[in-house]
C-alpha positions as protocol buffer text, in pm:
chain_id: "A"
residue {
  index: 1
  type: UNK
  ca { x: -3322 y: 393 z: -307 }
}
residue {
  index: 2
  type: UNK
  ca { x: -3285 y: 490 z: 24 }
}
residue {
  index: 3
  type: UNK
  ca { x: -3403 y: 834 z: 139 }
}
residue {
  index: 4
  type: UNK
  ca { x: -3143 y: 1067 z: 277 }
}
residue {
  index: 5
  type: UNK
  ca { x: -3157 y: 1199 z: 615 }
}
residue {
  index: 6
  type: UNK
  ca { x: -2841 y: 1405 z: 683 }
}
residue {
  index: 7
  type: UNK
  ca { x: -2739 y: 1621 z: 1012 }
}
residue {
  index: 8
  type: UNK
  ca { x: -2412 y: 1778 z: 829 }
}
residue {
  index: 9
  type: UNK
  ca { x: -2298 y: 1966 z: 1123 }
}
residue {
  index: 10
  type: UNK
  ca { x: -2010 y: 1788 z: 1226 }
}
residue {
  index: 11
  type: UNK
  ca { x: -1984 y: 1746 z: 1601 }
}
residue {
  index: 12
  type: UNK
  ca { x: -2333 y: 1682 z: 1650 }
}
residue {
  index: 13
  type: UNK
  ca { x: -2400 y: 1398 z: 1445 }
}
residue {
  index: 14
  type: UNK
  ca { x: -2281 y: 1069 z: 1614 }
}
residue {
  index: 15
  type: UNK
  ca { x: -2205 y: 736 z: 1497 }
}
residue {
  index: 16
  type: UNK
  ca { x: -2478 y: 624 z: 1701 }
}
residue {
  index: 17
  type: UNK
  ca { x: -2696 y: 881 z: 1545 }
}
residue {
  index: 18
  type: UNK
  ca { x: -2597 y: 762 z: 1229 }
}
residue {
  index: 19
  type: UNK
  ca { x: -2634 y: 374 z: 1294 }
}
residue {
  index: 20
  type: UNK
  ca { x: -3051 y: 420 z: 1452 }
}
residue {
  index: 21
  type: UNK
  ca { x: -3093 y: 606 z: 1118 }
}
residue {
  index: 22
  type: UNK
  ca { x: -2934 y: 323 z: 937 }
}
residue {
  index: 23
  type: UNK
  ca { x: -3118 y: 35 z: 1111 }
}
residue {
  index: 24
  type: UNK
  ca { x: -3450 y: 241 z: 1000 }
}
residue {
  index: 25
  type: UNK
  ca { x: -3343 y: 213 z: 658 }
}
residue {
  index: 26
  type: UNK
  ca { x: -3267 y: 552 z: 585 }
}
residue {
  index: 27
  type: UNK
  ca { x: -2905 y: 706 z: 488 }
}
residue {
  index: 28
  type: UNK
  ca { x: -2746 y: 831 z: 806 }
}
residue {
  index: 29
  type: UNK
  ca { x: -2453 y: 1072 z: 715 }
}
residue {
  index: 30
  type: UNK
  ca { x: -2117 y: 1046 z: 898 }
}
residue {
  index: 31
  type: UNK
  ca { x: -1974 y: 1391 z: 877 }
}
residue {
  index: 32
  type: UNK
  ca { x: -1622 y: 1433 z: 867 }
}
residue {
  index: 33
  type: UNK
  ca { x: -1485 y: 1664 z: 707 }
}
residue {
  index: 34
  type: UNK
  ca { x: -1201 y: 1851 z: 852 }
}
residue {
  index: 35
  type: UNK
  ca { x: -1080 y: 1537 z: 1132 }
}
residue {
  index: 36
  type: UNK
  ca { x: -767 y: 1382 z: 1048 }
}
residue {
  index: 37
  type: UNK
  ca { x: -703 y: 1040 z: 900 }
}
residue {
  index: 38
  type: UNK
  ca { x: -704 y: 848 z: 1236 }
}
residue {
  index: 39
  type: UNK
  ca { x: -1031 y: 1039 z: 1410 }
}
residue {
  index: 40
  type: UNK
  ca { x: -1251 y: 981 z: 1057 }
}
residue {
  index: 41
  type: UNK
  ca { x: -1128 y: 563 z: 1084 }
}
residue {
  index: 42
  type: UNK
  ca { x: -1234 y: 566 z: 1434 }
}
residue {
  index: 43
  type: UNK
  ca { x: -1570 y: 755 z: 1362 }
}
residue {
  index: 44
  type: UNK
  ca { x: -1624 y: 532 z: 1076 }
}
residue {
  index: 45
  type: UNK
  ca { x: -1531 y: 183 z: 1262 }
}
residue {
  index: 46
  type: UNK
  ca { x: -1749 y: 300 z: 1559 }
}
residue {
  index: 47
  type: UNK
  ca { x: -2014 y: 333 z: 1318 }
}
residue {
  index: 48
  type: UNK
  ca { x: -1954 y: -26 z: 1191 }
}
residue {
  index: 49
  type: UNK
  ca { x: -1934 y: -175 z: 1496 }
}
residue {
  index: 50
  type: UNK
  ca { x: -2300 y: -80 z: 1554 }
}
residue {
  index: 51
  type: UNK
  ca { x: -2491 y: -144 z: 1230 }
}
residue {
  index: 52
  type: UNK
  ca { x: -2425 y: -372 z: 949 }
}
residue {
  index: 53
  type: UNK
  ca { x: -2622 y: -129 z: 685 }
}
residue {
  index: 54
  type: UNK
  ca { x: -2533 y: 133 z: 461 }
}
residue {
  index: 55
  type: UNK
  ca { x: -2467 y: 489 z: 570 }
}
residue {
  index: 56
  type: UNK
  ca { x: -2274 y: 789 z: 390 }
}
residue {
  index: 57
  type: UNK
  ca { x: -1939 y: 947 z: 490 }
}
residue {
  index: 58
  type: UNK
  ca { x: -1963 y: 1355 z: 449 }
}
residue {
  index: 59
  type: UNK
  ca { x: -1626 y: 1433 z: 348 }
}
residue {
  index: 60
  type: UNK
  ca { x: -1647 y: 1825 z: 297 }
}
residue {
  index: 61
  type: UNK
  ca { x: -1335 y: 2013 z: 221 }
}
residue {
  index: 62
  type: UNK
  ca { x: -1293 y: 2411 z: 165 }
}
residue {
  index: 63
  type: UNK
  ca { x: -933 y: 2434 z: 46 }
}
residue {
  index: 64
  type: UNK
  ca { x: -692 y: 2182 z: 5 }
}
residue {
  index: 65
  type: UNK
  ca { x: -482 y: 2128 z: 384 }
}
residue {
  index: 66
  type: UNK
  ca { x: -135 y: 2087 z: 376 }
}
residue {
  index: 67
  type: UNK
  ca { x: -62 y: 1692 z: 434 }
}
residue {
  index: 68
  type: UNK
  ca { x: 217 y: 1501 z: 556 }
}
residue {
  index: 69
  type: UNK
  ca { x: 352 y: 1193 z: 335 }
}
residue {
  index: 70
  type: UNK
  ca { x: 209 y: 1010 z: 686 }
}
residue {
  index: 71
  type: UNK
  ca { x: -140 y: 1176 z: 619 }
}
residue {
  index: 72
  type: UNK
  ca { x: -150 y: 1119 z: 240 }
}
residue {
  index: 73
  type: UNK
  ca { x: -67 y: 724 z: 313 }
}
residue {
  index: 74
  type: UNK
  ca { x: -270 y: 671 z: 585 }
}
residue {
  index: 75
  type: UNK
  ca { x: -578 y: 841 z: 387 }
}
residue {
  index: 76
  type: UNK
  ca { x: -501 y: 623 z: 78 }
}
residue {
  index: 77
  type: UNK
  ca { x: -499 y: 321 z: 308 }
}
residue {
  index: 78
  type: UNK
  ca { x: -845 y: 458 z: 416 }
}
residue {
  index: 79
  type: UNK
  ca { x: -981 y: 461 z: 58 }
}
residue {
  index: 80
  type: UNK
  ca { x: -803 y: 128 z: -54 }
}
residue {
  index: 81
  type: UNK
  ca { x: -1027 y: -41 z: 281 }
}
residue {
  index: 82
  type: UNK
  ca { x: -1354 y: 95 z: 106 }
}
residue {
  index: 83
  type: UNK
  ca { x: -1310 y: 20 z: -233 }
}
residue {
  index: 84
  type: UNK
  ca { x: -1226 y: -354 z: -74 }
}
residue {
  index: 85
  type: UNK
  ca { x: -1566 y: -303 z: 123 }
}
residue {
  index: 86
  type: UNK
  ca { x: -1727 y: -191 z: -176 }
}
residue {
  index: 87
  type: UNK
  ca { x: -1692 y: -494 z: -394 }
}
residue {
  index: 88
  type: UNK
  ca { x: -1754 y: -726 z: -92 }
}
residue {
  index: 89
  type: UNK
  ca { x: -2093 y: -586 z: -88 }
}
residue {
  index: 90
  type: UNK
  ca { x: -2184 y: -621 z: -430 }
}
């Protein structure tokens, strides 16, 4: 198991942040919670792009926003990627 280093303050922890913890073989945690669809995919890709190892997304909702059909699609699109992702790494 990998241990868990998180920085959940969101605008402080980077994907690059994220990605050194990664490459040490902890659990860096992306936090995200808040960002719309398009800023979490580019946080997440960025983080990608730099390391090949596992790391966490902090999604962290207080009360349910108010979405746009747009929103809602391009979140389950979002979801659909990493459940893809998921069983590719299994």
């Amino acid at each position: 198991m990998y241990p868990v280093i998180q920085a959940p303050m969101l605008g402080v922890t980077t994907p690059e942040m994220v990605a050194a913890v990664a490459e040490q073989g902890g659990l860096g945690s992306l936090p995200v919670g808040g960002l719309s669809p398009d800023r979490t995919r580019a946080l997440i890709q960025k983080t990608k792009s730099i390391t090949g190892k596992p790391f966490a997304v902090n999604l962290f909702v207080n009360e349910v926003p108010e979405y746009s059909r747009q929103d809602a699609e391009a979140m389950q699109d979002l979801r659909l990627h990493f459940s893809w992702a998921q069983r590719r790494c299994r």
